[in-house]
C-alpha positions in Angstrom: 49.3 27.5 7.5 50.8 30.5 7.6 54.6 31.3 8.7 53.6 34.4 11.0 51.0 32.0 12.8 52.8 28.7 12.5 56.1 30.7 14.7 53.2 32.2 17.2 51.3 28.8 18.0 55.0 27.2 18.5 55.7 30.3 20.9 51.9 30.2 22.1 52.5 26.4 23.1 53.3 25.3 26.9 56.6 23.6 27.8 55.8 20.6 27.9 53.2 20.0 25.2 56.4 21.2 22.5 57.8 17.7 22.2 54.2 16.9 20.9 54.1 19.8 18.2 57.7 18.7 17.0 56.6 15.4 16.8 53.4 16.4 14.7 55.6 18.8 12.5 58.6 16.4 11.8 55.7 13.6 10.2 54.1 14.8 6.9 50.6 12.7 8.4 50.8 14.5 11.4 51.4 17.8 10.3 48.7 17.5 7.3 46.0 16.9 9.9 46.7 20.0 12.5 47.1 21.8 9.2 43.9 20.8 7.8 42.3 20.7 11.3 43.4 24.5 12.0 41.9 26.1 9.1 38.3 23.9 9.8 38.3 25.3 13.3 39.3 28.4 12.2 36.2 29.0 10.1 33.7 27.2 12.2 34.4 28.8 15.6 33.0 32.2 14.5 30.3 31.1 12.6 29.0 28.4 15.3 29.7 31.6 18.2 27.7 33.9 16.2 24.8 31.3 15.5 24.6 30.5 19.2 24.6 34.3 20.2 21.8 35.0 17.6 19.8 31.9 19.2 19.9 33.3 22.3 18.8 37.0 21.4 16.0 34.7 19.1 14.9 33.1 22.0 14.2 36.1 24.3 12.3 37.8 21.7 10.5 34.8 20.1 10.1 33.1 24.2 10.1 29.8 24.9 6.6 28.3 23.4 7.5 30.0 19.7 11.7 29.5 20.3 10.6 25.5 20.7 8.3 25.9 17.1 11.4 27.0 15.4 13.2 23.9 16.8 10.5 21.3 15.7 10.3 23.2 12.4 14.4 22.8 12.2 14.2 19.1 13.6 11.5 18.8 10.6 13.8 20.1 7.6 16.6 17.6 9.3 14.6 14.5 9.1 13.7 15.1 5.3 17.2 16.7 4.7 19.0 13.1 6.0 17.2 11.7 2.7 17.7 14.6 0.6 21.2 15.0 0.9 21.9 11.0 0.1 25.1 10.6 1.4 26.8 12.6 -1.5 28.5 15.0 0.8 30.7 11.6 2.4 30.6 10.3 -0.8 31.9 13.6 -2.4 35.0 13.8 0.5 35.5 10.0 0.2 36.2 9.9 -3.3 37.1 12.9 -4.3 40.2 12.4 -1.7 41.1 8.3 -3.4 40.8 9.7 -6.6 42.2 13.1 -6.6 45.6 12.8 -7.5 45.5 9.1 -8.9 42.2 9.6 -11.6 41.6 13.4 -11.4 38.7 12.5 -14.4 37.0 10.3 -12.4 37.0 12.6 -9.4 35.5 15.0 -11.6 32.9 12.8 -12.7 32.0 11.7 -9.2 31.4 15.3 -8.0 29.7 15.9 -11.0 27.0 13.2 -10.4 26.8 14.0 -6.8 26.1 17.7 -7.7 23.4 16.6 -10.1 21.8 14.2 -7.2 22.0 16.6 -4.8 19.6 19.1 -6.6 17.5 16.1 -7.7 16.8 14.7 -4.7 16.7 17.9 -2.6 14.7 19.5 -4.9 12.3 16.4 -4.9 11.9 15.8 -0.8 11.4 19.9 -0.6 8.6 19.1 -3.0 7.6 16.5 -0.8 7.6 18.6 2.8 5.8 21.5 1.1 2.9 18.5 0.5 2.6 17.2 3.3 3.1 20.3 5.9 -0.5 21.1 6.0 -1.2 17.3 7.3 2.3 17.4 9.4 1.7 19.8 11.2 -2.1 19.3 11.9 -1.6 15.5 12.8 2.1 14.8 13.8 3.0 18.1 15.5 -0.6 19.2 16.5 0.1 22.9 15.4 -1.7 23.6 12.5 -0.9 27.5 12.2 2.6 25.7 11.6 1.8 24.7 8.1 2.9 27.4 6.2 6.3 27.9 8.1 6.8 24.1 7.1 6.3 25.1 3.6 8.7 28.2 4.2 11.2 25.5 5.2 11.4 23.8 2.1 13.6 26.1 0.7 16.0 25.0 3.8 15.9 21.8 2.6 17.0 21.9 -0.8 19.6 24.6 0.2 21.0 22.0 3.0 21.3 19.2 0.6 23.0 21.3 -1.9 25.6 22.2 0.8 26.0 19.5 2.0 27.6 17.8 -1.4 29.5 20.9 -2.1 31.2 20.8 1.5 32.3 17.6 0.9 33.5 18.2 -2.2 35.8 20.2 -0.5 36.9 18.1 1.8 37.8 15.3 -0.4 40.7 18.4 -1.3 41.3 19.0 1.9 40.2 22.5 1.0 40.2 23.5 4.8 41.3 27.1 4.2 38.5 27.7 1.7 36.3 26.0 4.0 37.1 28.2 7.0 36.5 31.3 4.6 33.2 29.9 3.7 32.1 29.8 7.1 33.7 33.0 8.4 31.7 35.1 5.7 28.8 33.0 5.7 28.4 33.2 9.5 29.1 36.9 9.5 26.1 37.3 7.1 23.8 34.6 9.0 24.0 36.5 12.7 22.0 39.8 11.1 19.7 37.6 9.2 18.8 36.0 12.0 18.0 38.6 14.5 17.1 41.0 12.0 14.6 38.1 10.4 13.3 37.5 14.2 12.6 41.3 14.6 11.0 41.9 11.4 8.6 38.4 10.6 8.9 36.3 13.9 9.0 32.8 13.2 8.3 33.1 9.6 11.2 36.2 9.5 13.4 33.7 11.5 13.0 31.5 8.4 13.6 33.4 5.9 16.5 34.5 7.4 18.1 31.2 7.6 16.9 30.8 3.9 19.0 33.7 2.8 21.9 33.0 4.6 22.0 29.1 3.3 21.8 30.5 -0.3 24.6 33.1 0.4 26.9 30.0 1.5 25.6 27.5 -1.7 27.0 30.7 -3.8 30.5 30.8 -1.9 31.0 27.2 -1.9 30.5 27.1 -5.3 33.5 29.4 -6.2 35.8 27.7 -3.6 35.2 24.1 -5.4 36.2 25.6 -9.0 38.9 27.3 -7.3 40.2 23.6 -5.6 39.3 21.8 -8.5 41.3 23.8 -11.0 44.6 24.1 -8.1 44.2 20.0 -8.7 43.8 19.7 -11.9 40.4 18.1 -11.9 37.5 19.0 -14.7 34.0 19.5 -13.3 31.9 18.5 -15.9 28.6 16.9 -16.3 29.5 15.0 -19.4 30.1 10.7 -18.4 29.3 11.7 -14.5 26.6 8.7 -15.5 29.0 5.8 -15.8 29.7 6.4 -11.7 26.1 5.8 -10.7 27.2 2.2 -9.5 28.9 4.6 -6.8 25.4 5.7 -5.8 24.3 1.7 -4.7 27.8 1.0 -3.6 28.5 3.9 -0.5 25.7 6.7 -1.0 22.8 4.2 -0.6 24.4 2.3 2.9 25.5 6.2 4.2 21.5 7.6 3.0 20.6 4.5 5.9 23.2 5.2 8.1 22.3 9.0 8.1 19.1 8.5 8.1 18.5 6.4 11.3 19.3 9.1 13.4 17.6 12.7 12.0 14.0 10.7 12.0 14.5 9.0 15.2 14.8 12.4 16.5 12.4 14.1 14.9 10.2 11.4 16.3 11.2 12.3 19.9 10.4 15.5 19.5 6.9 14.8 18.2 6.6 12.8 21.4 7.4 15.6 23.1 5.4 18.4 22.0 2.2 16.5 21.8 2.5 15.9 25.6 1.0 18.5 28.4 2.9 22.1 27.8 5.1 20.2 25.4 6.3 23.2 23.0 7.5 25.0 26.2 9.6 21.7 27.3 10.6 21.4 23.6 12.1 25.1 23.9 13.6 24.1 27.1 15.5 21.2 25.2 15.8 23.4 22.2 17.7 25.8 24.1 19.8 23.3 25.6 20.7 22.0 22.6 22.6 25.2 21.3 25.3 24.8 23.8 25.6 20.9 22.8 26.4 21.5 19.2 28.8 24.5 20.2 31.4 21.7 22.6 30.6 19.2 19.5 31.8 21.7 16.9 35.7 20.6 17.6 35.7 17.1 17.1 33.1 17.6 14.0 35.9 20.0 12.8 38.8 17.8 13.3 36.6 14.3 11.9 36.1 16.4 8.8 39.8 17.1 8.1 40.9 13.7 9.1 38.0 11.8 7.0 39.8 12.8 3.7 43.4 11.6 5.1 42.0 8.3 6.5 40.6 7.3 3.2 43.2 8.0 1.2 45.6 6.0 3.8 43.2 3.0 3.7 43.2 3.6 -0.1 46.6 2.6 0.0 46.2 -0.3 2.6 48.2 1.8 5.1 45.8 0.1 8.3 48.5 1.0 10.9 48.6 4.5 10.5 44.6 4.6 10.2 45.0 2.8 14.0 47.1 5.4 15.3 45.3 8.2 13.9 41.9 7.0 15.6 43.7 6.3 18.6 44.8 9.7 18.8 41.6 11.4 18.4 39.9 9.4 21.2 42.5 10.9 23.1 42.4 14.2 22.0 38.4 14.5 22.0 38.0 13.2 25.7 40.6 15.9 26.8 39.6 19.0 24.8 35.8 18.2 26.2 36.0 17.7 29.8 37.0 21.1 31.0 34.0 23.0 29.1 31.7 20.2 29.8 32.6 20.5 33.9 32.5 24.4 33.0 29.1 24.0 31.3 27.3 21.8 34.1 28.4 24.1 37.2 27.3 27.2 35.3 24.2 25.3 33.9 21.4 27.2 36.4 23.0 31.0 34.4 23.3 29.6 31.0 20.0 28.4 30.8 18.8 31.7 32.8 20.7 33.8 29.6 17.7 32.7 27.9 14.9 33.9 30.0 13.7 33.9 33.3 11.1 30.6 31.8 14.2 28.8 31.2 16.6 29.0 34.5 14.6 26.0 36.6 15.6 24.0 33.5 19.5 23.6 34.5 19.1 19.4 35.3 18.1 19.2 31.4 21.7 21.4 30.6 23.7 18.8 32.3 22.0 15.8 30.7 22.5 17.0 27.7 26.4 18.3 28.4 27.1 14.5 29.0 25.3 13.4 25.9 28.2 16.1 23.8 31.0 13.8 25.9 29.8 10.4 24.7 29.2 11.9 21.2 32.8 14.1 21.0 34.3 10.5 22.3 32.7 8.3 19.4 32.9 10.6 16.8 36.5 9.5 15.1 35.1 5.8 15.1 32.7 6.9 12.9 35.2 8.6 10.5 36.8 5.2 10.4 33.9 3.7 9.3 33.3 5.9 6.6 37.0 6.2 5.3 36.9 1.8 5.5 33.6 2.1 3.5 31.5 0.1 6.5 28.5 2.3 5.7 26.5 -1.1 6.4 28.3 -1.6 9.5 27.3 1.9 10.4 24.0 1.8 9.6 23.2 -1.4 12.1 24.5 0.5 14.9 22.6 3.6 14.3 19.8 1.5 14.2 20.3 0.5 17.6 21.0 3.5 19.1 17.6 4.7 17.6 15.7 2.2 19.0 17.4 2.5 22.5 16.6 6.1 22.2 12.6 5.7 20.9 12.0 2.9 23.9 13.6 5.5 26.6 11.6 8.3 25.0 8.2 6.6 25.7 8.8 5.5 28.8 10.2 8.6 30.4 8.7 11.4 28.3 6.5 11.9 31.1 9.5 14.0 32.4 9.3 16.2 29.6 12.4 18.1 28.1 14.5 16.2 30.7 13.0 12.8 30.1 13.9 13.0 26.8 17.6 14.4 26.9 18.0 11.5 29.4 16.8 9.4 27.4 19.6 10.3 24.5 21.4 10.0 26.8 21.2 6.5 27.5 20.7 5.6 24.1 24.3 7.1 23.2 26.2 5.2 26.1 24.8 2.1 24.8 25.8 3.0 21.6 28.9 3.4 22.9 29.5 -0.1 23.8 30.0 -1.6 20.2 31.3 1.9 18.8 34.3 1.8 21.4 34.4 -1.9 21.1 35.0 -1.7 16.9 37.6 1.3 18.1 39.7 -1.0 20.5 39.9 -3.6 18.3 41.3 -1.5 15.4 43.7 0.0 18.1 45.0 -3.8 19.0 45.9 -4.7 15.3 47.9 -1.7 15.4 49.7 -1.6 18.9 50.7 1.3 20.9 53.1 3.3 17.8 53.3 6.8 18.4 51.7 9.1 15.5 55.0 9.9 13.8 55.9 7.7 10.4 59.0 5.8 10.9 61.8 7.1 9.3 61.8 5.3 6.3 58.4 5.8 5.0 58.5 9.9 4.8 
């Protein structure tokens, strides 16, 4: 980072947390991941504020029965877009970050072949959604006048996976900065889209909106991987990308599985939901919850996304100890940085959900629920990082299936409840989840003891 703002954050930083930062800045681990963790915050903080600000002006003019169509429609493009993005964007950061400096020509080839898949199979499940939406939305969502705003949504969904690969990509270079400037522009552009979208079309203007935007940040992502991959030395090319495809069956097939447990077992909540009694209202009662759950989750996302790259390239190397302390850290850091805006969040629940409309204020109980859910999930969120950069993608995958069944058996028998019975039944779901995911954590944390982040001396 810069020297101007590296001087004010030291200045910025209380008394007693400076023996920390000097800590951090003396050891070339700890200092790459606040560097790399700084400039994915820095980017993502405006552009998930802005997105949450345009939902809630969407919502007020869209209300709460259309507001909760756009969030099936979104929950929709997710559960198709967890197999069209096939794992490439952790297999991207994964390799890309082994291979970077010690086979720069395979790197290239890597992202190369995920680039290729990506278009492939997004391009293939958007044909796929456009199909069926006619039939989705008559028989699985029972909203028919939904079809063609399903079939809008396909763009969405070869857009995401698209993304998806090229963001990893950068990550594997621990392109943070470039990252950050992807997101800044990108969600300056996506704030008018959307409310200007909403305004003009509706629901269908919404989409569109979102459509545009996702293509403006494909464009910008584009240039900031030729930029990192030149600064490294690393050909993008097309030509040989075919002799990695083994990579495909080894890590992208076990992380398409573990991804895709969770989008469809949501998607299939939420189906639950909206075919019950006034169940698109409920849904945009949860929908609008939701918003504020993804903004208190945006900081450990940011953080897991600079660390993932360091972690593999440390297990890479066999270095287990400092993985240990790095995920012992986190756990650390997540709890802390989440329980003041979650405490915040609940108190203020009955006037956050009331921001959205006087339909949504009676709502609050569903806030909390799902304020408690973003704890659980801000608290596991490094062990999955670990699983990733250890290549456990099976691993991972078994305990996403049981958190999807937990969460599909709570559904049915407290959907009753409605938006609450459902975020409570996340909620469960995640705590149990939380048993073996903490449980894998401690017992990486044993084998490495209680060493502070720092490198000894004689390994910098």
């Amino acid at each position: 980072m810069g020297l101007a703002l590296k001087n004010w954050l030291i200045a910025a930083t209380p008394r007693i947390l400076k023996p920390a930062w000097e800590r951090l800045e003396a050891s070339p681990l700890g200092y790459r991941l606040v560097r790399g963790a700084f400039w994915s915050l820095a980017g993502t903080v405006i552009s998930r504020g802005l997105w949450l600000f345009a939902s809630i002006i969407a919502a007020r003019i869209l209300g709460k029965t259309v507001f909760g169509e756009l969030g099936i429609i979104q929950s929709t493009v997710g559960m198709f877009g967890a197999f069209a993005g096939f794992g490439l964007g952790l297999t991207a950061t994964k390799h890309v970050a082994e291979l970077r400096l010690s086979d720069p020509a395979r790197a290239g080839r890597i992202i190369g072949l995920s680039s290729v898949f990506s278009w492939i199979s997004g391009g293939v499940l958007a044909v796929v959604l456009f199909l069926l939406a006619p039939w989705l939305a008559a028989h699985t969502l029972a909203a028919p006048h939904l079809a063609s705003s399903l079939q809008i949504s396909a763009w969405l969904l070869l857009l995401g996976a698209v993304n998806g690969t090229q963001t990893g990509a950068l990550s594997g270079f621990e392109a943070f900065k470039q990252i950050a400037q992807v997101n800044f522009w990108s969600g300056l552009a996506a704030f008018p889209l959307m409310v200007g979208g909403v305004w003009w079309g509706g629901l269908d203007g919404a989409l569109w909106g979102l459509i545009i935007g996702q293509s403006l940040n494909c464009a910008l992502n584009y240039l900031a991987l030729r930029q990192a991959a030149a600064l490294h030395r690393v050909s993008l090319g097309y030509v040989g990308c075919s002799a990695e495809l083994e990579v495909l069956w080894r890590f992208s097939l076990p992380a398409l599985f573990a991804g895709a447990m969770a989008v469809p077992i949501n998607w299939m909540c939420g189906a639950l939901l909206v075919n019950q009694p006034n169940g698109y209202a409920e849904m945009g009662v949860f929908n609008a919850a939701n918003q504020w759950v993804n903004a208190l989750l945006f900081l450990p996302n940011v953080v897991g996304q600079a660390v993932l790259p360091v972690v593999a390239e440390l297990l890479s190397k066999d270095d287990k100890g400092q993985s240990g302390r790095v995920l012992a850290m986190l756990i650390k850091v997540n709890g802390l940085v989440m329980v003041v805006p979650i405490v915040a969040g609940c108190l203020l629940s009955p006037w956050l959900m009331a921001s959205y409309g006087n339909g949504f204020r009676n709502a609050w109980p569903t806030m909390i629920v799902v304020l408690l859910t973003a704890g659980v999930l801000g608290i596991q969120t490094p062990v999955g990082q670990i699983i990733i950069a250890a290549g456990r993608m099976w691993l991972g995958a078994l305990m996403n299936l049981g958190w999807g069944l937990a969460f599909l058996t709570g559904t049915v028998l407290l959907i009753h409840r409605g938006a609450f019975g459902l975020a409570t039944a996340r909620l469960l779901a995640y705590l149990l989840h939380a048993l073996w995911t903490l449980g894998f954590a401690l017992a990486t944390i044993r084998r490495t003891g209680n060493q502070a982040l720092s490198a000894p001396s004689g390994s910098r």
